[in-house]
C-alpha positions in Angstrom: 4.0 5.6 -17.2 6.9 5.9 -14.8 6.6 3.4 -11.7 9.9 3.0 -9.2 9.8 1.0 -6.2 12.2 1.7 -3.3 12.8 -0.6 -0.6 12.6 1.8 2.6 13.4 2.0 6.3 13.9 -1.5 8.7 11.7 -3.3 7.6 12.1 -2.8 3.5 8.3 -2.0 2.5 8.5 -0.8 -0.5 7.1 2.3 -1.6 6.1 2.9 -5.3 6.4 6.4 -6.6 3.6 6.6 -10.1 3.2 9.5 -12.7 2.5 9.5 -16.2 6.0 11.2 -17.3 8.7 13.8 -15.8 7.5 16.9 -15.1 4.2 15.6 -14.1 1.2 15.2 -11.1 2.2 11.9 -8.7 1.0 9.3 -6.2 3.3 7.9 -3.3 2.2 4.5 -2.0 3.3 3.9 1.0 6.3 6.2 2.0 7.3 4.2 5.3 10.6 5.9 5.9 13.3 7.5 4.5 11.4 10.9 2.7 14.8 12.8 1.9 15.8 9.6 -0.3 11.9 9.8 -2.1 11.7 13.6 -2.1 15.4 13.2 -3.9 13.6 11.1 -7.3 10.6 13.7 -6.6 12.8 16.4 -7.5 15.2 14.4 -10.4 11.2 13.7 -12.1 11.0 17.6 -11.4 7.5 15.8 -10.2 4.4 17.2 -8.7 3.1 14.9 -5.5 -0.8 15.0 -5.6 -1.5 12.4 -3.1 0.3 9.8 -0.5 -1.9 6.9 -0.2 -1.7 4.0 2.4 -2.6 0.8 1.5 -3.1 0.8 5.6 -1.9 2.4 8.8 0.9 0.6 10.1 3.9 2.5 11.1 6.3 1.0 8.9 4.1 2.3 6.1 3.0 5.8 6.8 6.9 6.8 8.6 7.7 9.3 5.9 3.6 11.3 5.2 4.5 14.2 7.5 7.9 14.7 6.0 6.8 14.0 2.2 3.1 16.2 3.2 5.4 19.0 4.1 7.7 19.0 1.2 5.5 18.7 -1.6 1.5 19.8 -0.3 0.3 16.3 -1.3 -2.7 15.3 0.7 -2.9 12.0 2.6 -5.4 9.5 2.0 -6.4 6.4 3.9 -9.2 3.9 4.6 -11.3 5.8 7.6 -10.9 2.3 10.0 -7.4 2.2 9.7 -7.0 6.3 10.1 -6.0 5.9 14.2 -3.1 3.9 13.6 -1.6 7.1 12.2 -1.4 9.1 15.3 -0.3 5.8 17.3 2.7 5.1 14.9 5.1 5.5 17.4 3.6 3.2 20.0 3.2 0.2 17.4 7.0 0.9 16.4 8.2 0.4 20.2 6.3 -3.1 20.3 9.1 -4.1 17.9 11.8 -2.7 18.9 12.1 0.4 16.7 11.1 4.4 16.3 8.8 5.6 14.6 7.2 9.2 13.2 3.2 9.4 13.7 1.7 10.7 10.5 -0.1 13.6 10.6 -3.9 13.1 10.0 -5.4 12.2 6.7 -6.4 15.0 4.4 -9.6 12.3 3.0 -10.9 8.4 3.2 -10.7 6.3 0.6 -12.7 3.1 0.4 -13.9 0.7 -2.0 -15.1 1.8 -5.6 -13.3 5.6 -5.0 -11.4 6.6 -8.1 -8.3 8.3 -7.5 -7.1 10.7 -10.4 -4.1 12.2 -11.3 -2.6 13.9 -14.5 -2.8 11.0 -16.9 -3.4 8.3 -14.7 -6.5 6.6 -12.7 -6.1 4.2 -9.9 -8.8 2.4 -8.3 -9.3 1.6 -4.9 -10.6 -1.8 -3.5 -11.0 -3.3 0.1 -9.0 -5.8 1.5 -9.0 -6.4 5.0 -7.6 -8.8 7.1 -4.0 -8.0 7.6 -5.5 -4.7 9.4 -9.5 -3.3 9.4 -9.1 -0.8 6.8 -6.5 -2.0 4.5 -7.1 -1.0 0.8 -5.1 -2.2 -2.6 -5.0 0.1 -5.7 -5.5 -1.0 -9.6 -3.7 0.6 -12.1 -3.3 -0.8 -15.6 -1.9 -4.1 -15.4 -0.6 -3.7 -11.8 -2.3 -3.7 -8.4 -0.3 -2.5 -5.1 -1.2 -4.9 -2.6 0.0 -3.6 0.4 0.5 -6.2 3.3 -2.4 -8.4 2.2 -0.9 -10.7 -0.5 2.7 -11.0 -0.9 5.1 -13.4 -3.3 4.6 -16.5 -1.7 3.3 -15.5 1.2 0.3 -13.5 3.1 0.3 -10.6 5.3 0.4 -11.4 9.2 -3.3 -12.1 10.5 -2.2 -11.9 14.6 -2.1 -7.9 15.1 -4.8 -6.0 16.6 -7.9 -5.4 13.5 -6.1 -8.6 11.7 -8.3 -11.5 10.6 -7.1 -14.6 8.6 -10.6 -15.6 7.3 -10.8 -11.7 6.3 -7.4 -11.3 4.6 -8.0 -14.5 2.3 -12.1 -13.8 1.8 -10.4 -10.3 0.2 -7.8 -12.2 -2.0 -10.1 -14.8 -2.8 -13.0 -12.1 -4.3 -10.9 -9.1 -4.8 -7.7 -10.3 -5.9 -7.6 -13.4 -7.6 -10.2 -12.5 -10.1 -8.2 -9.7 -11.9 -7.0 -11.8 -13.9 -3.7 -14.3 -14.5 -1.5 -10.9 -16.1 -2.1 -8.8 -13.5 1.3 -8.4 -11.7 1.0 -8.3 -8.0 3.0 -5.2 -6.2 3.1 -5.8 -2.6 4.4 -3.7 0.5 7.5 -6.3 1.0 9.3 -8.3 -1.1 9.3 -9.3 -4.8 6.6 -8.6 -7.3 4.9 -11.2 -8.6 1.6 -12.1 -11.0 -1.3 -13.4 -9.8 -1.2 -16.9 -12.4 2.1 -17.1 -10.6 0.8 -16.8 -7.0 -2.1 -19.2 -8.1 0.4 -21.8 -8.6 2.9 -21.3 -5.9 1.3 -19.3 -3.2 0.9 -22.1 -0.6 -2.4 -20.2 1.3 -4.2 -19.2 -2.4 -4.1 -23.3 -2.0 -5.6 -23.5 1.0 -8.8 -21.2 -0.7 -12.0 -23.3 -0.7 -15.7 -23.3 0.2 -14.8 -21.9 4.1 -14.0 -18.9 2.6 -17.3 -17.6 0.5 
């Protein structure tokens, strides 16, 4: 398995680019800005892009779906409550200071329990709300791409509109943590990290308790 990260746009969210080999079917999570530089290891892989999948709908995370769409026909899939935020990208940008592309609508929904195949590999989706309505993680293998719900260290931001701190640590205390110590943890900014590591460093997984269940 070939899995690259790239550190894109402003605000660095990291986009992973997954296939089973060169010369074979991809996903994109999160393509947040700069396509040209994705599309570039795209075409040194001599790879086929099957889907774009957003871990959620903020516009530092979706920037580059119209442009990647385009170049390779990959469709773009998404959690159904955070599908708005798409066409509203630019407006959310603004609010901070910066520009934005809207994405062009979703091709499907994914949601909890979905499977989502490509040549050689099988990533599966679960729900994890809280940083927005709809956000999803993926599993593959040993790894699961968090998005912006857990981070090294750190939790995604609970205050924007569809965000929920009891939500976003209900779905890392029962969707997360019990993957198991190995996993590693890829989120949407930062480092990577494993989940034993998180257990024992992550000052909010120490704040999980009885509140939560």
């Amino acid at each position: 398995m070939i899995l690259e990260t790239m550190a894109v746009g402003p605000l660095e969210v990291n986009t992973y680019l997954i296939t089973s080999g060169p010369g074979k079917e991809a996903v994109i999570i999160d393509p947040g800005d700069e396509g040209a530089r994705i599309m570039g290891r795209v075409r040194k892989l001599d790879l086929s892009v099957r889907y774009i999948l957003n871990t959620h709908g903020h516009f530092d995370h979706i920037g580059a779906n119209g442009m990647l769409k385009e170049a390779t026909g990959a469709q773009i899939l998404i959690h159904p409550k955070d599908a708005p935020l798409l066409s509203t990208a630019a407006e959310h940008a603004r609010s901070f200071g910066l520009r934005a592309v809207p994405s062009p609508p979703p091709d499907g929904f994914i949601d909890e329990g979905d499977r989502i195949e490509v040549e050689g590999l099988a990533l599966q989706v679960i729900a994890t709300p809280g940083h927005s309505e709809g956000g999803v993680s993926f599993i593959l293998d040993t790894h699961v791409f968090t998005g912006d719900t857990l981070f090294a260290g750190s939790i995604g931001r609970t205050d924007l509109p569809g965000g929920s701190f009891r939500d976003i640590m209900i779905s890392i205390q029962d969707k997360i943590l019990p993957l198991g110590d190995h996993i590693s943890v890829r989120p949407g900014h930062g480092p990577s990290s494993t989940i034993q590591k998180e257990k024992r460093t992550n000052p909010f997984i120490a704040e999980l308790g009885s509140r939560f269940i």
